[in-house]
N, C-alpha and C positions, 0 to 999 in steps of 0.2 A: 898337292896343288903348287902351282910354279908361283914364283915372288912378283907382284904386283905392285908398283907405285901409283898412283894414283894421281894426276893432275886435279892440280886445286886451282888453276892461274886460267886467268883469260887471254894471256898469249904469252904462249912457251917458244922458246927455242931451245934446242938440243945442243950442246958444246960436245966436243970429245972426250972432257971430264963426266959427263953423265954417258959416255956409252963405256968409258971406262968404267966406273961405277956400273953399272947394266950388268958387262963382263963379270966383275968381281962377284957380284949375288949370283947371276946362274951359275955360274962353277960352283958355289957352295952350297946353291938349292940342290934338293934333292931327286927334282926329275931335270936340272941340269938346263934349266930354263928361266926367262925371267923379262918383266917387262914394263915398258910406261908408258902407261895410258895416259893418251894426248887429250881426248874429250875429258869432259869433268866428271861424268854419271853417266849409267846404263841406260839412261832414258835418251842420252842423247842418239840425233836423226844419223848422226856421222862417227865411224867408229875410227879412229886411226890409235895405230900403237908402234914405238916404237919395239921390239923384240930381238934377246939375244938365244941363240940355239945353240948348245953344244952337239960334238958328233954324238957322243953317248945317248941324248934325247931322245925319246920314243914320243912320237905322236901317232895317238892313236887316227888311222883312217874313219874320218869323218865324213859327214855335208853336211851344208845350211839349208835350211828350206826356205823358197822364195827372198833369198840373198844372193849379192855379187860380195865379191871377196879379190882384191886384189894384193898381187905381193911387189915391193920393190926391195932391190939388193942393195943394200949399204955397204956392206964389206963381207970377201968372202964368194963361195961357192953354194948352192944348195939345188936338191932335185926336188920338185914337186912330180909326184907319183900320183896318176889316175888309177884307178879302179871299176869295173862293172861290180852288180850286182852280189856275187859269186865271189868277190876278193881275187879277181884275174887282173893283174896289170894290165891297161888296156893305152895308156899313151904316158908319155913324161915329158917335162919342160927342165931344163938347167937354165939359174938363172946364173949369171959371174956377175962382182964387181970388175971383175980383172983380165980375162980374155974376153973382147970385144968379139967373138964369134957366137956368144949366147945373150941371149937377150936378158934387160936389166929389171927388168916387168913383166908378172904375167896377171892376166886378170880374168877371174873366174866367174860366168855370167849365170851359169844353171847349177843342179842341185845335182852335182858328181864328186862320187865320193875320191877323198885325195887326201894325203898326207904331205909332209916335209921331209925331207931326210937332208942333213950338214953335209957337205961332203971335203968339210972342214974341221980343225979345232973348234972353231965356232963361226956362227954367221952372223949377222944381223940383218936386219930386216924392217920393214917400213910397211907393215901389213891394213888396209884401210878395208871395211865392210861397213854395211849398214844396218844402221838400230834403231830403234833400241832392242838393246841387248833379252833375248827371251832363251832361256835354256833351252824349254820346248823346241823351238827351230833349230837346235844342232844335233845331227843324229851323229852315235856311235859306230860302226861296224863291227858287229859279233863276231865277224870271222879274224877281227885286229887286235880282241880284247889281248887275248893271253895273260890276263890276268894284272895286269897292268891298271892300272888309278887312271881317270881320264884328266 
């Protein structure tokens, strides 16, 4: 399980010091990820987090069911990877903070399965969907496990 902070404040701001902090726990978390959550609790309507991703990170290809899921790019590179059914690559998105030729937002409206992949030391990210948070609504894909922790 990736490292987790937990908002306890009724209005947060992010400084450079807390993404720096961010950075230092996912490099020594052990799936190489790490994150703060901006809502307070699982029950809340809005989910937003701030997120660090190392290259090393595996995310397993997922979906939400009857969720949107959007990502924004803080710093860094990263490909969000679609999938059919089958574990076929079927489209991708690069988002950049850094070459204005890719776009800095993507936002995911239906239930297709997708992963992240760095295509950096690490990214960060400004990932917002909506809750509250139910395990049940995120499926795994069998054909992504490999054996892998989700």
């Amino acid at each position: 399980m990736s490292t987790v902070i937990q908002n306890t404040k009724d209005i947060i701001s992010i400084k450079n010091v807390d993404l720096d902090k961010l950075k230092a726990l996912a490099k020594k978390d052990p799936d190489k990820r790490a994150r703060i959550c901006l809502h307070k609790d699982y029950d809340a309507l809005v989910h937003e987090m701030i997120i660090v991703f190392y290259k090393d990170s595996y995310i397993i290809p997922h979906r939400h069911i009857n969720k949107s899921e959007s990502y924004h790019i803080i710093e860094g590179e990263l490909k969000i990877v679609f999938f059919d059914d089958n574990g076929t690559e079927t489209d991708s998105v690069i988002l950049s903070s850094k070459r204005h030729q890719y776009p800095h937002l993507c936002r995911i409206s239906n239930n297709s399965w997708h992963t992240v992949v760095p295509l950096e030391e690490y990214v960060i990210l400004h990932e917002v969907t909506n809750g509250p948070f139910k395990k049940i609504e995120t499926e795994y894909a069998d054909w992504g496990m490999d054996g892998v922790s989700k």
